[in-house]
N, C-alpha and C positions, 0 to 999 in steps of 0.2 A: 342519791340513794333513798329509798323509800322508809322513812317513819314507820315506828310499829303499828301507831295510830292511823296511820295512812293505808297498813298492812291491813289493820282491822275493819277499817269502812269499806274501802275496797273487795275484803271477802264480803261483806254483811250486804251490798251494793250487788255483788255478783248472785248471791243467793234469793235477793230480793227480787230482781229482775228474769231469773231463768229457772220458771215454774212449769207444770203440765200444765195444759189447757183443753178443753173437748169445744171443738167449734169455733167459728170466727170470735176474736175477742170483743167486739161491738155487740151483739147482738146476746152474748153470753153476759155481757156487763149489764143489759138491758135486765138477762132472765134474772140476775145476779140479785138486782135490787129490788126488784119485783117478789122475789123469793122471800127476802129480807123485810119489806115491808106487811107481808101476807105473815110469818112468823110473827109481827111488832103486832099487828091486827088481832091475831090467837091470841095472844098471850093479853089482849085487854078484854077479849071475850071468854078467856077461861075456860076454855072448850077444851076436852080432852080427843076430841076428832078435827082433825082439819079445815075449815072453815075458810071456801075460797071469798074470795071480794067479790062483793055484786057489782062492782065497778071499779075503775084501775083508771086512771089519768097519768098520763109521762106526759112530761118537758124534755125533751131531748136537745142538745148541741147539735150542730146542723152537720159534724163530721158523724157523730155519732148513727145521723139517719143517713148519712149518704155510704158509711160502712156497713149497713145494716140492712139496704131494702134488699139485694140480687146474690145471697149465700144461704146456702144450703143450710137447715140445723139442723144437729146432730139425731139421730133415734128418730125422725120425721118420716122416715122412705123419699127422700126427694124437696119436703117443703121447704121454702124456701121466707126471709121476712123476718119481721119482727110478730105481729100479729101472734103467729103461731109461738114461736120462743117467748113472749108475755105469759101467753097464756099456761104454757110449758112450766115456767117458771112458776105463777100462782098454784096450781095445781098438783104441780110433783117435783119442783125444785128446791134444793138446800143447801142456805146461803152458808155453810160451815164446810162446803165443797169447794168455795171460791167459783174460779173459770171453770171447773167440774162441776156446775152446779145440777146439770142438768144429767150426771150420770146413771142416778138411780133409778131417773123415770123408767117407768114398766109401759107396754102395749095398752094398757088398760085408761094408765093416766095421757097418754096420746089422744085414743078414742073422744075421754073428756075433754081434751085442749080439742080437738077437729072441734066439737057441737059447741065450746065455750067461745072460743074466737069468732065464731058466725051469729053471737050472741049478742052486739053491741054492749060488750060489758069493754070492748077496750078503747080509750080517747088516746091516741099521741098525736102530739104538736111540738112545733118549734121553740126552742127557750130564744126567747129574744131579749132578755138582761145580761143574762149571766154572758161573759166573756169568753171564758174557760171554752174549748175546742171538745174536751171530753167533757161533758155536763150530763148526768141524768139523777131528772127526782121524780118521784114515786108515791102518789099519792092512793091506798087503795081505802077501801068504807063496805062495809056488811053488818048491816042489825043496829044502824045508826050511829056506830062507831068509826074512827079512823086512825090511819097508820100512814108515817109516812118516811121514807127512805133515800137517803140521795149522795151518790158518787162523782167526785169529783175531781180531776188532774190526774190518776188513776185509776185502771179498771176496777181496783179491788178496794177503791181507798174513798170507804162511807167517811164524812165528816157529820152525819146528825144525831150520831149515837154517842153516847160517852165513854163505859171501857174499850172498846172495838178502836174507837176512834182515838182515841188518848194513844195508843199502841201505834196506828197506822200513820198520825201526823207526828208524832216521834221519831217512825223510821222514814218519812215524806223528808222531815229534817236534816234529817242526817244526809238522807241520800242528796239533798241539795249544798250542801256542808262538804261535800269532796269536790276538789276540782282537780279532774282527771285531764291530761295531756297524755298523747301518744307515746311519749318516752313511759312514762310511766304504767300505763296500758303495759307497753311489752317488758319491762323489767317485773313486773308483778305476772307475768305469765310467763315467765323463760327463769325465775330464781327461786318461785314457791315452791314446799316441799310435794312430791307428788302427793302424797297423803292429804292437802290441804283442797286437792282440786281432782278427784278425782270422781269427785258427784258429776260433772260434766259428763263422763260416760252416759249416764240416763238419758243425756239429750241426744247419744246416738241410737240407744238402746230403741227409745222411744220413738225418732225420727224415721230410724231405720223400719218398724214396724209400718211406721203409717206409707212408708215409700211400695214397702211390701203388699201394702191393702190395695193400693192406688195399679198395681200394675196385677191384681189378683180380679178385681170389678170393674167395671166402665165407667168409669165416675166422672164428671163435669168432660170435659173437648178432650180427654183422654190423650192430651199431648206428652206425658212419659210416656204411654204403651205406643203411640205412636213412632215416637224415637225407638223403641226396643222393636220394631216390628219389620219383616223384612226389607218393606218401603223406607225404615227409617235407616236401619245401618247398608244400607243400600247407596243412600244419600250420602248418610256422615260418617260411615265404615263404623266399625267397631272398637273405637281406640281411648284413650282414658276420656277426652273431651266430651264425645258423644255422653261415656256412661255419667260422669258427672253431671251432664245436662239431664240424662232422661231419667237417673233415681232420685233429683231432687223434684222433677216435675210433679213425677206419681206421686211424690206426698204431698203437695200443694192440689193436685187432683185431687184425689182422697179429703183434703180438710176443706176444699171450698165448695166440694158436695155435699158437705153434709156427714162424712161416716162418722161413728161412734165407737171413736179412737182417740187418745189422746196423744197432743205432740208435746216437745216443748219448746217452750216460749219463748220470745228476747221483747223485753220492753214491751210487753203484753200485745206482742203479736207474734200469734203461730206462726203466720208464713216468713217473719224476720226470723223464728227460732227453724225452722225448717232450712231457709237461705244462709245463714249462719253455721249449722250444722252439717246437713250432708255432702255440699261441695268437699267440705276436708274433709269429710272420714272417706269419701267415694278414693279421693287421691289420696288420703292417708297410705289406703290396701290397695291401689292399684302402683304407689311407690316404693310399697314396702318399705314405709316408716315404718317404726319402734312405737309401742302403744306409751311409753313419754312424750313420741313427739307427737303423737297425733293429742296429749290431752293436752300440753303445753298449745296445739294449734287451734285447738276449739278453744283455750281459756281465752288467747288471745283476739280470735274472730269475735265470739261474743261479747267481751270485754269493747272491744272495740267500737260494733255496734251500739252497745249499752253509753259508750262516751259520744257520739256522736248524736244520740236521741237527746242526754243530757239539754243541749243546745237548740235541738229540732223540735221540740216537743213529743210528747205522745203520741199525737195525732196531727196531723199537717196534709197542704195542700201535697206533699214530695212523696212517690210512691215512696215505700217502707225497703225496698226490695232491694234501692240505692245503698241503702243504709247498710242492711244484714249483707247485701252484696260486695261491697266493700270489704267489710269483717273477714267472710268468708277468703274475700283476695289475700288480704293480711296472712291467713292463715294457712292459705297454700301456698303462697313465698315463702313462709317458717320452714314449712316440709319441704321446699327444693333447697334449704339450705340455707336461706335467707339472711339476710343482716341486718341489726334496724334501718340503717338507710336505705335498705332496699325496698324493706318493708313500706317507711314514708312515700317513696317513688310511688308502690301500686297503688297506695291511697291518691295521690297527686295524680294516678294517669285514672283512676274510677273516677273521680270527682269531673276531672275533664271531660268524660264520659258521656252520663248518665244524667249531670245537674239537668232537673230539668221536666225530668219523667213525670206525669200528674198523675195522682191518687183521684180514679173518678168510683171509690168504692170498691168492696170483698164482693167479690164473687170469681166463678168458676176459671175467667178470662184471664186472673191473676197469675196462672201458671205460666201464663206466657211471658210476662212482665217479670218472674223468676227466673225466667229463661235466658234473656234477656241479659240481666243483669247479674247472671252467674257466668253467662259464655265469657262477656266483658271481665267478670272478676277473671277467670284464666288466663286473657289474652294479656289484662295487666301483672300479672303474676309474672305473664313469659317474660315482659320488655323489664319488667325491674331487676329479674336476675339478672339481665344484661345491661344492667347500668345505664337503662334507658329508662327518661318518664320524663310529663311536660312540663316544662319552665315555666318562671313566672313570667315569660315574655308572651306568652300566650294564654288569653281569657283571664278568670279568675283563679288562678292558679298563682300560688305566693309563697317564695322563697321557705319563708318556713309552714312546715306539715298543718299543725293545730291552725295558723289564720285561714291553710285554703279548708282546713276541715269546718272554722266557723262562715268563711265565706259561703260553704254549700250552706249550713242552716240556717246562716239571715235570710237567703234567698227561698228557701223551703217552707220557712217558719213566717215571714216579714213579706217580702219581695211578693209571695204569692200567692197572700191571703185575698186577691179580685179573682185570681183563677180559682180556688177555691170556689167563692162564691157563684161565678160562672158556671163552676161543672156540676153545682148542686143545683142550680136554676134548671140547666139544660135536661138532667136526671128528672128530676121531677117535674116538668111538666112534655116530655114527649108520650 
């Protein structure tokens, strides 16, 4: 049974992790810091107008650039890179938006990001010390002064500031300070009061919208409108499967293009809160679950998610899609009825799945790789109500649930740090 204390990190843990975002989380962490360093900058020029940097130097993490070169950024019409989201960021970004940082921008501060980026005012490079997978620092200079800003182990989580950061490695703390197991995962999402967990709706509110944008415009390979189109249900009929595949696509359409929408998050990434999210609400309403059980199914998918990153890190060589795809299975076994054993099996038949998938970077491509790995969360969903999933006599699959859960992320996080290195070689230089 779950500690009050266990109660209380556990919510603080869930709330920390499942925020709004506008844009891929890499590239927004980029504008994030950029933002923040250009405010550190003003505020030692004393300037009461905005004072961009005559020059901007990043260090980035080499996940960091490999999530960052081929997605869409928000408010761009299409553009795509870091380049332009730097510049974004200097110019009309604000770092008290977080992952939204880049909401406010107007048509106008666009215009200045097009003429500043073609300006050689931006240098980024590789950080080759630092270890850390998420690394970005931020040095910007104007009027022979400088500023400098730097994120790190988290999108959101500056260590070179002192109030901001005193607040952010406090709650970095704690969040390493629970150690979450699957049993525990599901009794804290099937016993809390509704009232404790019913912010989780926003992330269908939210989701739901951007799924709506995604099948409203043509955005990135357009594979949900494809699946809604007469060719698609033509194909794969019109039956809950297909809808679950094709409304969670259009919102990964929509965010890997670039629209200026917000989703929300799991473990600072949109498309894990997107994978996380609309598979179960799709089958929530197409089951005609009870809005308890659909909030009890989202606590439990994103929760689950959230434990499984715990181990993976942030950022890794393993798509992200594995992870939230997973969640998402956990959560439509809850809605057919599920039992926690049953629940363990869908995570034991994903894992035997999926291990495996590589992260070669955000972009458009992504929806398919949610696809992917949402069809697979249904398929395991089915075999677990049936008291079917894979033993441990087969691969890396192990008696109890949490070792095959940490087996997927030594392998994610450890195992497949050369292919990591590999698919960022191959990235940048063809």
């Amino acid at each position: 049974m779950l500690t009050n204390e266990e109660i209380q990190e556990i919510s603080a843990l869930l709330h920390q992790q499942v925020v709004p975002a506008i844009g891929c989380t890499e590239p927004m962490a980029v504008a994030l810091a950029v933002a923040r360093a250009t405010e550190l900058l003003n505020a030692k020029l004393a300037t009461c107008n905005r004072v961009v940097p005559e020059r901007i130097e990043l260090h980035l993490s080499a996940n960091i650039l490999k999530n960052a070169m081929g997605v869409g950024i928000p408010g761009t019409g299409g553009m795509i890179g870091l380049p332009i989201a730097v510049a974004l960021g200097a110019i009309g970004g604000k770092s008290c938006l977080g992952l939204e940082v880049l909401r406010d921008c107007t048509d106008a501060h666009l215009a200045a990001a097009k003429r500043y980026k073609d300006e050689d005012h931006i240098h980024i490079a590789l950080e080759e010390d630092d270890p850390d997978k998420l690394f970005i620092h931020v040095c910007v200079e104007a009027q022979g002064k400088q500023a400098e800003a730097c994120i790190k182990g988290g999108h959101t989580h500056f260590i070179d500031e002192t109030a901001t950061s005193c607040a952010q490695e406090e709650a970095c703390t704690q969040e390493e300070a629970i150690s979450l197991t699957l049993h525990k995962v599901y009794e804290y999402a099937t016993t809390m009061p509704l009232t404790d967990l019913n912010f989780i709706l926003e992330a269908k509110r939210l989701n739901e919208a951007a799924a709506e944008e995604g099948l409203r415009e043509n955005y990135g390979h357009q594979l949900g409108k494809t699946m809604c189109s007469p060719l698609g249900r033509g194909i794969m009929g019109d039956s809950i499967f297909s809808k679950v595949l094709s409304v969670t696509s259009c919102a990964c359409d929509a965010r890997m293009a670039g629209a200026k929408i917000p989703v929300m998050s799991n473990s600072g990434s949109g498309n894990q809160g997107i994978c996380a999210t609309m598979p179960v609400v799709v089958f929530a309403r197409e089951n005609h679950n009870t809005e308890e059980e659909l909030i009890r199914a989202l606590t439990l998918s994103h929760l689950t998610a959230i434990y499984i990153k715990q181990s993976l890190g942030t950022l890794s060589a393993l798509c992200g899609c594995v992870v939230a795809s997973t969640g998402s299975s956990v959560g439509i076994t809850y809605l057919m009825g599920g039992t926690y054993d049953q629940i363990s099996y869908s995570v034991k038949n994903m894992i035997a799945n999926l291990t495996g998938m590589i992260c070669d970077g955000a972009k458009p491509s992504c929806a398919l790789k949610l696809t992917t790995g949402v069809s697979t969360a249904v398929m395991s969903a089915m075999l677990a109500i049936q008291n079917k999933n894979v033993t441990s006599a087969e691969g890396i699959i192990d008696d109890d649930v949490d070792r095959s859960i940490h087996n997927l992320t030594a392998i994610g996080s450890r195992g497949m740090d050369e292919t990591d290195r590999f698919v960022l070689d191959i990235m940048t230089h063809k």
